[in-house]
Each structure stands twice: as structure tokens, then as C-alpha cells.
Rosetta silent file (secondary structure, phi, psi, omega in degrees, C-alpha in Angstrom):
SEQUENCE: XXXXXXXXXXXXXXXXXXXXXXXXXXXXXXXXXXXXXXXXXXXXXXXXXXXXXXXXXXXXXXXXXXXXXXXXXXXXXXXXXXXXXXXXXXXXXXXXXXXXXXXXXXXXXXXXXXXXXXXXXXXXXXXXXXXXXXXXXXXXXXXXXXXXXXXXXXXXXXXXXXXXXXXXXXX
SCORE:     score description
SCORE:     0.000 S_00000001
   1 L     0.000  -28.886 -160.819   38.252  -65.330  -33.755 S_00000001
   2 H   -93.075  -65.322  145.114   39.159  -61.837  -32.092 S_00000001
   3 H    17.459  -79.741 -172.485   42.310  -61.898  -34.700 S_00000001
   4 H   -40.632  -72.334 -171.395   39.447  -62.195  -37.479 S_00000001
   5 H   -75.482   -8.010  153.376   37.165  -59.297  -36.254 S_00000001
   6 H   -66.084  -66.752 -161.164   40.150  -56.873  -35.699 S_00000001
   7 H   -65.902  -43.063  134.273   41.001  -57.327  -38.991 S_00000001
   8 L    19.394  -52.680 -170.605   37.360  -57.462  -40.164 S_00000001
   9 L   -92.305  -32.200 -179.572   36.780  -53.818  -38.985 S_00000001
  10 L    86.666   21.760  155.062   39.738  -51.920  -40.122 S_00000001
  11 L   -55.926  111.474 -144.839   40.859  -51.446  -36.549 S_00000001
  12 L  -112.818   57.542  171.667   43.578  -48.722  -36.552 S_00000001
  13 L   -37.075 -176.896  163.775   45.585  -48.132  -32.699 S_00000001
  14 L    77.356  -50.967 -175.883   48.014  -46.037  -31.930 S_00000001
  15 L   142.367 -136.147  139.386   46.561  -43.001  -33.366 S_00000001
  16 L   -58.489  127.650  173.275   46.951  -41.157  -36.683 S_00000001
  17 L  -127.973  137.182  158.710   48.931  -43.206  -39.106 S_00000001
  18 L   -31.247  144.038  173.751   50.392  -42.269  -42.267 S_00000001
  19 H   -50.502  -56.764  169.137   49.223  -43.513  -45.682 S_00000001
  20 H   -87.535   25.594  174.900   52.301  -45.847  -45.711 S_00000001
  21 H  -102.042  -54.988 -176.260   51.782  -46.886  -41.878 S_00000001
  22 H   -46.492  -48.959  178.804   48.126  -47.613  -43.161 S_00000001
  23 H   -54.605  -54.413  179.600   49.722  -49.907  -45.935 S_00000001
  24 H   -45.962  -46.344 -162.279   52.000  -51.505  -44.077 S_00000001
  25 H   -86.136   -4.655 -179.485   49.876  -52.291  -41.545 S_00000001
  26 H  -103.176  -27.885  167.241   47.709  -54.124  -43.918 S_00000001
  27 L  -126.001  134.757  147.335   50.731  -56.013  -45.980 S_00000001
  28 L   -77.875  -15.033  177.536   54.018  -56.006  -43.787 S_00000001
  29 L   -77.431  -29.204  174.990   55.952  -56.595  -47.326 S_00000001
  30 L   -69.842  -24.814 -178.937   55.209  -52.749  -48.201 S_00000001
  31 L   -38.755  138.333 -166.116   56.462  -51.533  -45.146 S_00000001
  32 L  -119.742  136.450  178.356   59.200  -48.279  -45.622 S_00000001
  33 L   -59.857  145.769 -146.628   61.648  -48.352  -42.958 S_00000001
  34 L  -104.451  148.443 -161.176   60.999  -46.025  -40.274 S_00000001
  35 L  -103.282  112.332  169.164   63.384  -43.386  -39.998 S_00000001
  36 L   -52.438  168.513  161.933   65.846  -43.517  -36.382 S_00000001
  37 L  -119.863  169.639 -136.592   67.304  -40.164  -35.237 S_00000001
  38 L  -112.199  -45.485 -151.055   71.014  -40.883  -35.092 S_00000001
  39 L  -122.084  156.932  118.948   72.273  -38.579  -31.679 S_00000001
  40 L   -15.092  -59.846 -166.130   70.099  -37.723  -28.331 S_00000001
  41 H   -73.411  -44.429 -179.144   70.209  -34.132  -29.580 S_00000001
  42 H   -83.898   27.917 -159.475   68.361  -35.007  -33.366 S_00000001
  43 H  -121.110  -39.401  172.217   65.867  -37.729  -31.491 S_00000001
  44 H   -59.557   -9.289  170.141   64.916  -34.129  -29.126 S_00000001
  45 L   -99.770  -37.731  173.615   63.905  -32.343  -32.273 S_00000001
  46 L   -42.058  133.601  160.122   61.944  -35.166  -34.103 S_00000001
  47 L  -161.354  141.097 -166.312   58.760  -34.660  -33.263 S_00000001
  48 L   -62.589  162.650 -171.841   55.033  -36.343  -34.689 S_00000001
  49 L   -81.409 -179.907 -154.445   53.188  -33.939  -36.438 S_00000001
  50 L  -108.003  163.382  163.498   50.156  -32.176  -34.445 S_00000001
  51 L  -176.556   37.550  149.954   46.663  -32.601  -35.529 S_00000001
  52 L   -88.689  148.066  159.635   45.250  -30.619  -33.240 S_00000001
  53 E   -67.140  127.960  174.120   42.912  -27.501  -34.133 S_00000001
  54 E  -116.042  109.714  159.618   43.600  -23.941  -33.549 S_00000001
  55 E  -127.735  133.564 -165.317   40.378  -21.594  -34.088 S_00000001
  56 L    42.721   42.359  174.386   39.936  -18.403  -32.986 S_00000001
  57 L    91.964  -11.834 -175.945   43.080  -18.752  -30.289 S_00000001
  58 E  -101.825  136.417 -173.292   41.668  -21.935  -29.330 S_00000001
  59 E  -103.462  128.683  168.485   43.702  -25.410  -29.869 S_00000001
  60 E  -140.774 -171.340 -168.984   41.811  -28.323  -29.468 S_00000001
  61 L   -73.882  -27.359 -168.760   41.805  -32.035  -30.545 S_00000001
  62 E   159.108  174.301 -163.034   38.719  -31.800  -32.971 S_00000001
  63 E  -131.255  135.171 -175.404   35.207  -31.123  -33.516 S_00000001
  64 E  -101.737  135.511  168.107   32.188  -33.359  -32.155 S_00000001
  65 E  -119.259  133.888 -179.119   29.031  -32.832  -33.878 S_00000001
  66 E  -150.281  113.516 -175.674   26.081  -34.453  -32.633 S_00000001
  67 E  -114.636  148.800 -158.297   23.272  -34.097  -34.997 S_00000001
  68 E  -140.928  117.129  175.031   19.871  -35.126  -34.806 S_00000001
  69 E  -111.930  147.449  138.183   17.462  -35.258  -37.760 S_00000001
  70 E  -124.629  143.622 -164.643   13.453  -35.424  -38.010 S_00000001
  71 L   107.068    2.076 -161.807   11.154  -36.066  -39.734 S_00000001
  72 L  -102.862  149.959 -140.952   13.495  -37.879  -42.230 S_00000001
  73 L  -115.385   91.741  167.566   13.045  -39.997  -44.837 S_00000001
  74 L   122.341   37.108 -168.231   15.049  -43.226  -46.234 S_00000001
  75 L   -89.175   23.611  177.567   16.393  -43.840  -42.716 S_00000001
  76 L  -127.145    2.550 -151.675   16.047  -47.826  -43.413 S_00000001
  77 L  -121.442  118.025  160.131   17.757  -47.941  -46.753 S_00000001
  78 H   -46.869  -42.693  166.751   21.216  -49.203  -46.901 S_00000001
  79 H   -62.145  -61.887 -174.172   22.581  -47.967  -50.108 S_00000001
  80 H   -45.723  -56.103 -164.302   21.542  -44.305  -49.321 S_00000001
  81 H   -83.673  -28.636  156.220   22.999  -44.340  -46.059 S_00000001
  82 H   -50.580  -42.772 -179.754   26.182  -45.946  -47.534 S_00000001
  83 H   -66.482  -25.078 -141.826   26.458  -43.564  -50.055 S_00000001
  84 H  -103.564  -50.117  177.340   25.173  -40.541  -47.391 S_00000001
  85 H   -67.718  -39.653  171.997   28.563  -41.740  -45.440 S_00000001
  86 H   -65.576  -18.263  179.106   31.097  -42.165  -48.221 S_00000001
  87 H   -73.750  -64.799 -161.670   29.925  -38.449  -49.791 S_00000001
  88 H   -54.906  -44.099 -156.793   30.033  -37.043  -45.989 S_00000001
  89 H   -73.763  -63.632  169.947   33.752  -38.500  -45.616 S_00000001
  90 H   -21.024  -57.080 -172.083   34.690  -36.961  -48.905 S_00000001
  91 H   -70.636  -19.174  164.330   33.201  -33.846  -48.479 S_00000001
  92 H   -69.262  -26.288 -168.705   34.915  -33.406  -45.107 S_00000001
  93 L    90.362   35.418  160.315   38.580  -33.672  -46.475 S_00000001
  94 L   -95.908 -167.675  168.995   38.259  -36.981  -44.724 S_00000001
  95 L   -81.461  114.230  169.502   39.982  -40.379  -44.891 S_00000001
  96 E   -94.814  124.698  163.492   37.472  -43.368  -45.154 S_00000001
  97 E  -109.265  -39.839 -159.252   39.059  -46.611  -44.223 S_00000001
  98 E  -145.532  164.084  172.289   36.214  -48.913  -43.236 S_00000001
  99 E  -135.771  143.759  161.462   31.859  -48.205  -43.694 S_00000001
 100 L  -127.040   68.838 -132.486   30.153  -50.814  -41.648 S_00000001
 101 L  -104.195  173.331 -175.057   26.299  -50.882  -41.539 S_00000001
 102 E  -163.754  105.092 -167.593   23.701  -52.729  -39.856 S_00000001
 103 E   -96.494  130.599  150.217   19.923  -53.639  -40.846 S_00000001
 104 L   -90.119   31.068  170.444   17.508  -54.724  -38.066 S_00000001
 105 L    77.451 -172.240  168.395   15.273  -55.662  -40.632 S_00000001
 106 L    20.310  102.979  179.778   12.123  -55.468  -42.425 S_00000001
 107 L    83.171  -45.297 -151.660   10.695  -51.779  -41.618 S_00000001
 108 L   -84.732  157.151  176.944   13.496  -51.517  -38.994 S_00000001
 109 L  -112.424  178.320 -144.391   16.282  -49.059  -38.670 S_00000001
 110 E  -126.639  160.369  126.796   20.156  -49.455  -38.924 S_00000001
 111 E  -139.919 -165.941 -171.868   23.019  -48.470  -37.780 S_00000001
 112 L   177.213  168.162 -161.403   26.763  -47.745  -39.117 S_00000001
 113 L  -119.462  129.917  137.808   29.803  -46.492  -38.855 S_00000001
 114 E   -90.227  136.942  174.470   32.654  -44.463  -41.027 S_00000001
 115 E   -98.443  113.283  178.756   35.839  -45.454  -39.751 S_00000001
 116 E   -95.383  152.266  158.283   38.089  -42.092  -40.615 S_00000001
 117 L   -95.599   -6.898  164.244   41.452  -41.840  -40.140 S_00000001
 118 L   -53.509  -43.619 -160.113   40.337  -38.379  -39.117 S_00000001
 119 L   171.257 -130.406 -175.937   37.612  -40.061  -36.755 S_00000001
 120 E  -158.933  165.803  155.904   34.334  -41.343  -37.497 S_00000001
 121 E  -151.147  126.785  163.992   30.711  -40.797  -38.475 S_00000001
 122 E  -104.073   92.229  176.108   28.019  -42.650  -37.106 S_00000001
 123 L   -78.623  178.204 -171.192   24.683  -43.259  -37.612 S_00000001
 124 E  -164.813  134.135 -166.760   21.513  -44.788  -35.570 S_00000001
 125 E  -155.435  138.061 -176.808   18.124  -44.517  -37.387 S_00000001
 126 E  -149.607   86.617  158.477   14.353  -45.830  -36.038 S_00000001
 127 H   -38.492  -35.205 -168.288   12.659  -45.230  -39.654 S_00000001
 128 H   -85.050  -10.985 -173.981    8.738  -45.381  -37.358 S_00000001
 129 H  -131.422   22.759 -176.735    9.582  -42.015  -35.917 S_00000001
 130 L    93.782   -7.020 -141.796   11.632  -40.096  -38.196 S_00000001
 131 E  -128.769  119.791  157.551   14.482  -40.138  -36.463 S_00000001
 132 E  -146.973  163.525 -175.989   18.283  -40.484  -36.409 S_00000001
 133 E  -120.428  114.516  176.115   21.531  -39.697  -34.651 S_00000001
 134 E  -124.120  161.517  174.820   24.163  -39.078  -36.129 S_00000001
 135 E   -99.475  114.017  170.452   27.744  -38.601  -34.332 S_00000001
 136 E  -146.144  126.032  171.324   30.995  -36.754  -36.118 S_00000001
 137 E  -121.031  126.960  174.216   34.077  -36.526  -34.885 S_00000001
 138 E  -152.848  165.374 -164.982   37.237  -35.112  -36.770 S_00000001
 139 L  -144.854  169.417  151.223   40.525  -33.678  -36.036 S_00000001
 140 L    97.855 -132.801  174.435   43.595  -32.257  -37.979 S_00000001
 141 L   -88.865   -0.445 -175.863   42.071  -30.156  -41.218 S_00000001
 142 L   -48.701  124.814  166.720   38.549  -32.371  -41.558 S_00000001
 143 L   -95.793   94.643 -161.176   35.591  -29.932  -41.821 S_00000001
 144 H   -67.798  -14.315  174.076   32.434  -32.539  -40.145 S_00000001
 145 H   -75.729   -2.806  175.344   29.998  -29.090  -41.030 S_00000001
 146 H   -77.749  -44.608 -174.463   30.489  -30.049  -45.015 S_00000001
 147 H   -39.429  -53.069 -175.328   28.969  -33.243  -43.686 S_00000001
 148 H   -49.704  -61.678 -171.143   25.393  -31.518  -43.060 S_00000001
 149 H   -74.433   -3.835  156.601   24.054  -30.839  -46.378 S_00000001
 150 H   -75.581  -12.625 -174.993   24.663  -34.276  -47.810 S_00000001
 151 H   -98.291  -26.250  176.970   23.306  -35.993  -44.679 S_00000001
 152 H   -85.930  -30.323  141.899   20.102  -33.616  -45.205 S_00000001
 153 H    -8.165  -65.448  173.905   20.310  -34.569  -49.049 S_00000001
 154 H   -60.290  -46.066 -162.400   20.067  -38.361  -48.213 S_00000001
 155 H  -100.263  -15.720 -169.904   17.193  -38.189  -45.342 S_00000001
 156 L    26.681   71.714  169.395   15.637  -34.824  -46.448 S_00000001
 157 L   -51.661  160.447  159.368   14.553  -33.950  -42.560 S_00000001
 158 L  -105.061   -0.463 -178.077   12.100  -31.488  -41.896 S_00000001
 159 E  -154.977  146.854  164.469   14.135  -30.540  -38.809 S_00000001
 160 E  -144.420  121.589 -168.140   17.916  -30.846  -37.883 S_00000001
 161 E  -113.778  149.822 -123.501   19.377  -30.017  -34.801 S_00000001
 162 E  -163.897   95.918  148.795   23.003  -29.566  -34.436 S_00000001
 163 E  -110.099  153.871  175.271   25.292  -29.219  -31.483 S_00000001
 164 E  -126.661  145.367  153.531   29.393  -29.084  -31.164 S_00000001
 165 E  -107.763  154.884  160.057   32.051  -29.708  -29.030 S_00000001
 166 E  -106.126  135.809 -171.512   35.555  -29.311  -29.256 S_00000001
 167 E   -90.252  128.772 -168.302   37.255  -32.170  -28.008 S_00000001
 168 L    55.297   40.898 -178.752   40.366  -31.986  -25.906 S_00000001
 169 L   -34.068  118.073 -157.248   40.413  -28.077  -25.213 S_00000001
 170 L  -105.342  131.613 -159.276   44.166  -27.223  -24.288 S_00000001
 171 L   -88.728    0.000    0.000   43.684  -24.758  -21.407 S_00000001
């Protein structure tokens, strides 16, 4: 069963993986052999690429957005908010590997996920007040502020409130 719901989800360890790491890990017959370094001396120069942010002198892992709309509108309707994530992922430069959503029915509000290989975006939505939370996180070249005017697009808020972090701040 746990097997099932790993695969189920699009659960990705290890960290950023390549486009053929991605394949691979979903067929093992595509897999491209991984390339050894041959000496001690070429295995010290290999090195994974970085996909940390440098802005304005500062390198960090990526930028947390934690956005909060009211007042907003179509916060129960699945298709919108599917659409409101796959546009957002796009629009970021991101990856999308998995969307998951969740209705808690009739009237009720949802929530969901994009699974990035960048990160994620998440939503949480209670349709009786107006209200949702959404969460974006992305690293490497992902911009999660392209995200904002398609998420006010979908819910058309009368208010949006916005804060960031940068995540893993190298000192």
C-alpha cells in the first residue's frame, strides 16, 4: 500500500533530478548510464550543479511566498484552481510533475498541491469567508512572483497580502 501511494503522488527524493533522472525513475528501461569520474583527481572536480539563488550579493536556496487572498471568489471550484496551478507553474519557469487537489464537498473548500521539481505551490481555500492560503516555494531560476497575477486572475480577491522569505540564507 505505501509502495502504491509513493508512486501515486509523484514522490521525487534526493533532491533536484534531471529530466532523464525524472524518466528513469519512472521506467528503469530509459535509464542513461550515469557518468563515473575515472581518477580521485577528476571525481574532486565533478561537482552537481547549484540551484541556489544569488540576488543582490545574497545566495540563498529559494524564495517562500506566503500569500493570502480575500475576499476571493471560485475558491471551491476544482477546474479553476487546477488550471490557476498549472498556469502559475508555467508562468514561473517551473517544472510541474504532479497537481493533486482535494474537495471537502458541497459549499466546502479544497485543498492542493503542485508538485515542482523547482518546489511546490499549495493551496487551502474556506469558500464561506473568502479566504485562501496559498504557499510557493522555488529555487534555481523559478520566478513564484509571476505566480501572483494568475492566482488573482482565478480568485479575483479584493485583497492580497504577500510576504517572502528566502530560504536557506548562506551567511
Amino acid at each position: 500500500m505505501a509502495k502504491a501511494a509513493v508512486k501515486k503522488f509523484g514522490v521525487v527524493t534526493g533532491g533536484r533530478r534531471s529530466n532523464a533522472a525524472l524518466k528513469a525513475a519512472a521506467n528503469p528501461s530509459l535509464a542513461e548510464p550515469l557518468a563515473v569520474a575515472e581518477t580521485p583527481a577528476q571525481a574532486e572536480t565533478t561537482q552537481a550543479k547549484d540551484y541556489f539563488v544569488e540576488r543582490n550579493g545574497v545566495k540563498f536556496a529559494g524564495t517562500h511566498l506566503l500569500v493570502e487572498l480575500w475576499g476571493a471568489k471560485n475558491l471551491g471550484d476544482l477546474a479553476i484552481t487546477d488550471q490557476m496551478l498549472r498556469d502559475s507553474t508555467t508562468e514561473a519557469g517551473a517544472t510541474l510533475l504532479h497537481v493533486h487537489l482535494h474537495h471537502f464537498g458541497p459549499g466546502a473548500g479544497l485543498s492542493g498541491v503542485a508538485v515542482l521539481a523547482e518546489s511546490h505551490i499549495s493551496i487551502h481555500t474556506w469558500p464561506e469567508r473568502g479566504y485562501a492560503a496559498l504557499d510557493i516555494f522555488m529555487c534555481g531560476a523559478c520566478d513564484p512572483y509571476k505566480a501572483i497575477p494568475i492566482i488573482k486572475r482565478a480568485f479575483e480577491p479584493t485583497t492580497v497580502q504577500l510576504s517572502e522569505q528566502k530560504r536557506g540564507v548562506m551567511a
